[in-house]
VONU-742666 format. One record per residue (C-alpha): x, y, z. Coordinates in steps of 0.001 Angstrom, whole numbers, padded with zeros to 6 digits, always signed. Example, Ala and Ser with C-alpha at 12.3 -4.5 7.8 and 13.67 -1.06 7.14 Angstrom:
BEGIN
+012300-004500+007800 +013670-001060+007140 
END
This chain:
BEGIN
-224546+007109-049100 -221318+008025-047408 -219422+010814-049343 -215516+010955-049943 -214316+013646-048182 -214316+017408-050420 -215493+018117-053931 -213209+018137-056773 -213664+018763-059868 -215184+016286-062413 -213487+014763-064869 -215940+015139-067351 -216033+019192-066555 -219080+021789-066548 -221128+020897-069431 -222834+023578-070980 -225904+022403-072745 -229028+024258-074771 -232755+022879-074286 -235949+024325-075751 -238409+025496-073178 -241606+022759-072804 -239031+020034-074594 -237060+017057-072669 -232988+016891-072596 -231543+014046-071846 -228715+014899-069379 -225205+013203-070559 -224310+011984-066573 -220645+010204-066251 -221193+006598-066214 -220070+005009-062504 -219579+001587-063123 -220235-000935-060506 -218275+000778-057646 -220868+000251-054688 -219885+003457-053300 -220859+005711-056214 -224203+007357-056491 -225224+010663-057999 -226703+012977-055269 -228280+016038-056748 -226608+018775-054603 -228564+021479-056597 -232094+021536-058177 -232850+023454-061266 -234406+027093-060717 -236046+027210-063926 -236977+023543-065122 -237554+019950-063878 -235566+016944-063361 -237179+013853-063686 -235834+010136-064164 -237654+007850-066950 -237836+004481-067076 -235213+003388-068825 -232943+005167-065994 -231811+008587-068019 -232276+011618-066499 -233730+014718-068145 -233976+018356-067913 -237400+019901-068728 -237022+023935-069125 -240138+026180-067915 -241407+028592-071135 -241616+031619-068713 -237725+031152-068333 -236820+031772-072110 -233290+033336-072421 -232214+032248-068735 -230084+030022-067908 -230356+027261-065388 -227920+025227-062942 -228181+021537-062178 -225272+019910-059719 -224670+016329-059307 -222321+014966-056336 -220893+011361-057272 -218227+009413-055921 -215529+007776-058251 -212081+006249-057600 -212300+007044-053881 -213127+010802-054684 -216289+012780-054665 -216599+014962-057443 -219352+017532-058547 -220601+017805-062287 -222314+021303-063425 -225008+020972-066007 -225084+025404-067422 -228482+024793-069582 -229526+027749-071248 -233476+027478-071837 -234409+028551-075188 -238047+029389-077001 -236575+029849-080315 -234400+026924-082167 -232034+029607-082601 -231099+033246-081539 -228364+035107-083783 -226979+038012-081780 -226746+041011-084111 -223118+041756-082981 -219641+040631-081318 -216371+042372-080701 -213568+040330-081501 -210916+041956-079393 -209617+038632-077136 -210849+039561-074273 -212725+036197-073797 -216335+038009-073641 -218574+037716-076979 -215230+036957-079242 -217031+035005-081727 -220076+035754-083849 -222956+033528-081962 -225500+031431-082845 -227251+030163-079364 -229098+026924-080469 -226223+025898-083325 -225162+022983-081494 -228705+021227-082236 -228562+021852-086217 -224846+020073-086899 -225415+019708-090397 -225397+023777-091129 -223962+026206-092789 -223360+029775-092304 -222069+032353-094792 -220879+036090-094113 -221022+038950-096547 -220209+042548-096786 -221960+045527-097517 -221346+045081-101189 -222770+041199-101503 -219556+039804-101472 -218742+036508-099542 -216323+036761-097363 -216831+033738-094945 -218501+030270-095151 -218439+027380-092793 -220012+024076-092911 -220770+022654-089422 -221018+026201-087840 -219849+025911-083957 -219657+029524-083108 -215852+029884-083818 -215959+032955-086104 -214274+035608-084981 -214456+038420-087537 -211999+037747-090297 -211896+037199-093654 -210651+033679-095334 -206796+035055-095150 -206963+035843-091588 -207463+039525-092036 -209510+041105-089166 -213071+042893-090968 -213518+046353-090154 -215656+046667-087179 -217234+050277-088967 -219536+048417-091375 -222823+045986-091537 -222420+042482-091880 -225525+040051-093173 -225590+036453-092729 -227103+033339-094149 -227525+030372-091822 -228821+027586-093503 -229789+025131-090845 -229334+021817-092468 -233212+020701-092127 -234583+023314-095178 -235041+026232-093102 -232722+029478-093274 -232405+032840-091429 -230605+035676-092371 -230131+038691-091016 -227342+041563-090285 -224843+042148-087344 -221932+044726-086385 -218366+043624-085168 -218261+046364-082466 -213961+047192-081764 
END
């Protein structure tokens, strides 16, 4: 396969994508039409998992269970419209569904601004409630996609000197709660 001169960036972006260590993700790869000069070259092999190719043509991601809480890198090189581009697969491996970090600090910064759930994106029939120290609810959200980012349902930002519990309910029967800090 003859390349198209530099890499530029894809179209379709870095995809950042959860798996659970031991189970098979199916990697979402552009689609390159019939153009006889595009081909997907993997330009870099995972450190921490498997790629392998199945019958039916997808390609999948395997994660290793003594990588739990890493994350891996997979790189694909295609050409399309003349252009060689190069498509990032960020897969954090997982050995629990879910992992709640037990704090955030809302301050804009672009680092940990929202309260996180890693794992949420595979349960997109939840729900998550907030409440304060006294019981009383002070957030809910159907459809939970790690967008909270500390305030109450008027927009006012929650003290960050106080406990915060949660109730994630994860939309197959199961729920976790816990507590977590909003650290200023």
């Amino acid at each position: 396969m003859a390349f198209c001169g530099l890499f530029a960036p894809s179209q379709d972006g870095d995809q950042h994508l959860t798996a659970m260590a031991g189970q098979t993700l199916t990697l979402p790869l552009p689609s390159l039409g019939s153009d006889a000069e595009c081909a997907l070259e993997l330009v870099r092999e995972p450190a921490y998992g498997r790629i392998t190719t199945t019958k039916e043509g997808d390609i999948t991601y395997e994660g290793d269970k003594e990588h739990c809480g890493e994350q891996d890198q997979v790189s694909w090189a295609f050409c399309r419209n003349g252009q060689q581009e190069l498509l990032n697969f960020y897969i954090d491996i997982l050995c629990e569904p879910l992992i709640i970090y037990s704090g955030f600090s809302p301050n804009g910064d672009g680092i940990n601004d929202a309260f996180t759930i890693r794992g949420v994106e595979n349960f997109p029939n939840n729900e998550l409630s907030i409440y304060d120290f006294s019981g009383k609810e002070i957030y809910r959200q159907q459809s939970y996609q790690n967008d909270w980012n500390g305030t109450t349902r008027t927009g006012e930002p929650l003290s960050d000197a106080s406990t915060y519990f949660y109730i994630f309910e994860d939309g197959e029967g199961n729920s976790l709660s816990g507590s977590f800090r909003i650290n200023g």
